[in-house]
N, C-alpha and C positions, 0 to 999 in steps of 0.2 A: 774767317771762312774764305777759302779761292775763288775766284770769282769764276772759273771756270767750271767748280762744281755749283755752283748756284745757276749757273748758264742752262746746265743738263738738267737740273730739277725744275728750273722755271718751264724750260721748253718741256722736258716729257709730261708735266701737268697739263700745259695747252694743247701738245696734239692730242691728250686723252679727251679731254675737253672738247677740242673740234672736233673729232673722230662722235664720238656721243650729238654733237650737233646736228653733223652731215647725217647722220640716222636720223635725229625726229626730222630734219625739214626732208628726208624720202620720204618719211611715212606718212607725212603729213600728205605729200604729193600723191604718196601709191593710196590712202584711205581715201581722198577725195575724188582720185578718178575710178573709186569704185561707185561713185554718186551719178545720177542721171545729170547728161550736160554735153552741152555742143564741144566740139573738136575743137574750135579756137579757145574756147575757155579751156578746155586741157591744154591748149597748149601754152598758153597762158603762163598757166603757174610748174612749166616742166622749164621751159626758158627763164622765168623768177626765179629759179632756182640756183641757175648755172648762174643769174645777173647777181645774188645774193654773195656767192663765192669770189666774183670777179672771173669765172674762166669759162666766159663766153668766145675769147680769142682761142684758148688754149684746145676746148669742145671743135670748134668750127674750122680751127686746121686739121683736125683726127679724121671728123666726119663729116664735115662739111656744113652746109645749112638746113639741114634734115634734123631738127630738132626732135626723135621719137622717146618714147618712156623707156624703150629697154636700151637704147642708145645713152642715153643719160645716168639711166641705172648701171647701165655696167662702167660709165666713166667715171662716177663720183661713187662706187663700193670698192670694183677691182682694178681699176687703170693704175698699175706705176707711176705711169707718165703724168700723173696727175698730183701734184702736192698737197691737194687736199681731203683727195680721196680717204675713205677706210680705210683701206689696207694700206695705204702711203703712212697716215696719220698712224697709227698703232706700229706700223715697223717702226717710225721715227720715234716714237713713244718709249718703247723694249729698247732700240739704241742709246736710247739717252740715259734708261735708267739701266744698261751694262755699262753705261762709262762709270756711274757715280753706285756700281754696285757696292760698296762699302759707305755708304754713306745714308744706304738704304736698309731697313729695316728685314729680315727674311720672306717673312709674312707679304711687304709689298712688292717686291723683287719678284718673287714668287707669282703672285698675282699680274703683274705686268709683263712676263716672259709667259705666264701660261695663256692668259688673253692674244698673245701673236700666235703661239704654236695653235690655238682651239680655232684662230680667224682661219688658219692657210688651211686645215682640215673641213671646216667648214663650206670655203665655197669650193674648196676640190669635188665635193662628194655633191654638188648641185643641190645640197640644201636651201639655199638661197635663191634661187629662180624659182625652188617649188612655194616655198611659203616668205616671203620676203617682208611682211609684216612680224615674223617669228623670229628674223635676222636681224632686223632692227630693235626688236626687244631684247636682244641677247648682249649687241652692244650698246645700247643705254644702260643695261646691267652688268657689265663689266668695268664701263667708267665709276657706274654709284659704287662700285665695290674696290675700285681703288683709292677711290675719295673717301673710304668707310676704315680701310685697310689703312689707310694714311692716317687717317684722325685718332684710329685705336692704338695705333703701334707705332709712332715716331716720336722723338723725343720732340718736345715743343719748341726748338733751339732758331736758329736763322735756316737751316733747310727744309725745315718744314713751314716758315713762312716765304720762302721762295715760292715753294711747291706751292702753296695756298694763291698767292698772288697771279701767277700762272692762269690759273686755274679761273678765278674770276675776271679776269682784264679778257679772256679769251670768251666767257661768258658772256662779259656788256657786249663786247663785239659783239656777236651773232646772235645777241637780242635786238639788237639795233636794227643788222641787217635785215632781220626776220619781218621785226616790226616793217620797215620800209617797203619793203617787197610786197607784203601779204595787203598791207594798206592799199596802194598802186593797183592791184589784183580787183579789188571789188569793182562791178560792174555797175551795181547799182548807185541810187542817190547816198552819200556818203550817211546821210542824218534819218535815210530810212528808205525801206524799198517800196515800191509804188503798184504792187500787186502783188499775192498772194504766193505765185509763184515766187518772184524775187525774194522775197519773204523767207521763205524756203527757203530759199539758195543761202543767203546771206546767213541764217540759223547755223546752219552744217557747215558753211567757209568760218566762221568768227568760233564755235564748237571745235572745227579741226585745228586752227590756231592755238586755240586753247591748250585743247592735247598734245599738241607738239611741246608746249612748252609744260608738264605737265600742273597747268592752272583752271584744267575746268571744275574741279571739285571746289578748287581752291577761290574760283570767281562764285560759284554757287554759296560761299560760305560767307563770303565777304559781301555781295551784292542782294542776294535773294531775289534776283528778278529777271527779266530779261535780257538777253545777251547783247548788249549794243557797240558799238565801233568805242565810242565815247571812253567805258568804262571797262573795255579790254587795253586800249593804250592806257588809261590811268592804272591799271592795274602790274601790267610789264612794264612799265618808266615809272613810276614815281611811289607804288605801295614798297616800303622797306621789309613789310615782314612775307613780300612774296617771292621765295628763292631764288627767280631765275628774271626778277625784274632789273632795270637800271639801277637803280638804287641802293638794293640789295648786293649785289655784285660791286659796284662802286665802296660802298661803305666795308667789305670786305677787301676792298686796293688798299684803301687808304689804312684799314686798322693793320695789314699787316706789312705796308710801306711802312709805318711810322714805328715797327718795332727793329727794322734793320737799318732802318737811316741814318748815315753818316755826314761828315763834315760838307761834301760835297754835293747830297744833296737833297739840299733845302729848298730849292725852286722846284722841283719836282715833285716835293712832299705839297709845296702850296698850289700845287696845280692839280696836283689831285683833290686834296682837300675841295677846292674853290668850283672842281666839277660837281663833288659829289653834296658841296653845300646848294648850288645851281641846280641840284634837283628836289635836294630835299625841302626847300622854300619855293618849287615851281606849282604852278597849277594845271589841269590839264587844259581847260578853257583858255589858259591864256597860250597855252602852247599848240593848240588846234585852231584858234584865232590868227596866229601869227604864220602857219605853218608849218605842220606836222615833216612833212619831206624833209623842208629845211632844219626842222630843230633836229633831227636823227641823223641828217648828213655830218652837221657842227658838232655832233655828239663822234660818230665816229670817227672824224680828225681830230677832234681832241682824246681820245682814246690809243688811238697810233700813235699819235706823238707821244703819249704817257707814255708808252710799250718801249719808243725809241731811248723818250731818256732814260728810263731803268734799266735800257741795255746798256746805254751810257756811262752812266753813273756806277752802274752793279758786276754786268755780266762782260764775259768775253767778245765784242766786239763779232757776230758772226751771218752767215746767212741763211735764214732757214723758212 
């Protein structure tokens, strides 16, 4: 396989992936500043946002130090100038799969070129400033339907585990971030809030968490209890069987690094491995003991760097 068609399929997997991201951590933003709460706690989590991304520089040269909600919403849905944006991420997406359109199925071609043309129609017609909770549901369902559209209709050969790999390494990433940020965020005592109100507050912040990733049902089924800091990070890091945890995401690098693996690389396959055995043998106690911050920082260099050497090893050498 060319290493340049595996380049296009790994990348249009990940900006579908980010693009689907960058919606839940808005909605996540836009559903909790529908919550009673002071202006520095919103602003709070509108700047964790942009610090989640990394484009706190890129934000504050546009518009300066005026951190507002539709300031941020319109950087991180319609901004160009923005690489991480929606619309950045889904044209890069459709670019990537017209390079490698032979390589792609009808069905997912299809799907991937009608998701850009349905985005530009979309915030033309100010659908998206009217109901923006309805925008972000539209592309979270557009990524699950090319990840749907991919798994039913590609042959299961080395492009479709590019595409897979993609997909998840770009996953742990922005679980990571998510985790780190959201965690930072809480106001109250980390092990429990010390009034009734806090109380509150913390229910609806660790529940909008949830949602974002979609694990609130998925915590109610696994825990049966109350929603605490504790058993929302064990449950996004270290449960395997919940889609959008560490683990999960991890153990899907490594199952389908290990079926395109070549002569070259071997140290790459063991470094994945060796992260995602680093989780599956952690505990959360021991990881909230030592440092939640710092284990999800370690986690995300060692994430980057996996990303670096499969572009190493696999793909065309590019910058995106």
């Amino acid at each position: 396989m060319l290493s340049r068609t595996a380049d296009h399929l790994f990348w249009m997997s990940r900006y579908t992936e980010r693009a689907e991201n960058t919606a839940r951590m808005l909605d996540i933003n836009y559903q909790t500043s529908l919550l009673p709460q002071s202006t520095a706690v919103a602003q709070v989590g509108w700047e964790g946002l942009l610090v989640i991304s990394e484009l706190m520089p890129i934000y504050t040269a546009k518009y300066g130090q005026d951190i507002t909600p539709r300031n941020v919403m319109d950087f991180m849905v319609r901004d160009e100038s923005n690489p991480s944006s929606i619309c950045s991420c889904l044209r890069a997406a459709r670019e990537n799969a017209r390079a490698v359109r032979g390589a792609l199925t009808t069905e997912l071609w299809e799907t991937q070129n009608a998701t850009w043309l349905k985005l530009a129609g979309y915030l033309k017609s100010k659908d998206f400033e009217r109901d923006p909770g309805a925008f972000f549901e539209w592309v979270k369902h557009r990524s699950h339907l090319s990840r749907g559209v991919a798994v039913g209709t590609m042959l299961q050969d080395e492009a479709f585990h590019f595409y897979r790999m993609g997909s998840f390494l770009e996953r742990a990433d922005n679980t990571a971030r998510l985790l780190d940020v959201k965690f930072h965020a809480v106001q109250s005592d980390f092990f429990g809030a010390a009034n009734a109100q806090d109380q509150e507050y913390d229910f609806y912040h660790w529940s909008a968490i949830l949602r974002s990733v979609s694990g609130f049902e998925v915590y109610r089924k696994v825990y049966r209890d109350v929603i605490t800091p504790e058993r929302v990070a064990e449950l996004l890091i270290l449960r395997p069987d919940m889609p959008r945890s560490l683990a999960a995401s991890m153990n899907e690098v490594v199952n389908n690094l290990a079926v395109v693996a070549n002569d070259t690389s071997g140290e790459t396959l063991r470094r994945a491995g060796k992260l995602k055995a680093d989780l599956q043998y952690a505990r959360i106690d021991e990881i909230l003991s030592t440092g939640l911050h710092a284990f999800l920082t370690q986690f995300l260099d060692r994430v980057n760097e996996l990303g670096g050497r499969i572009s190493q090893d696999f793909l065309v050498p590019t910058v995106h």
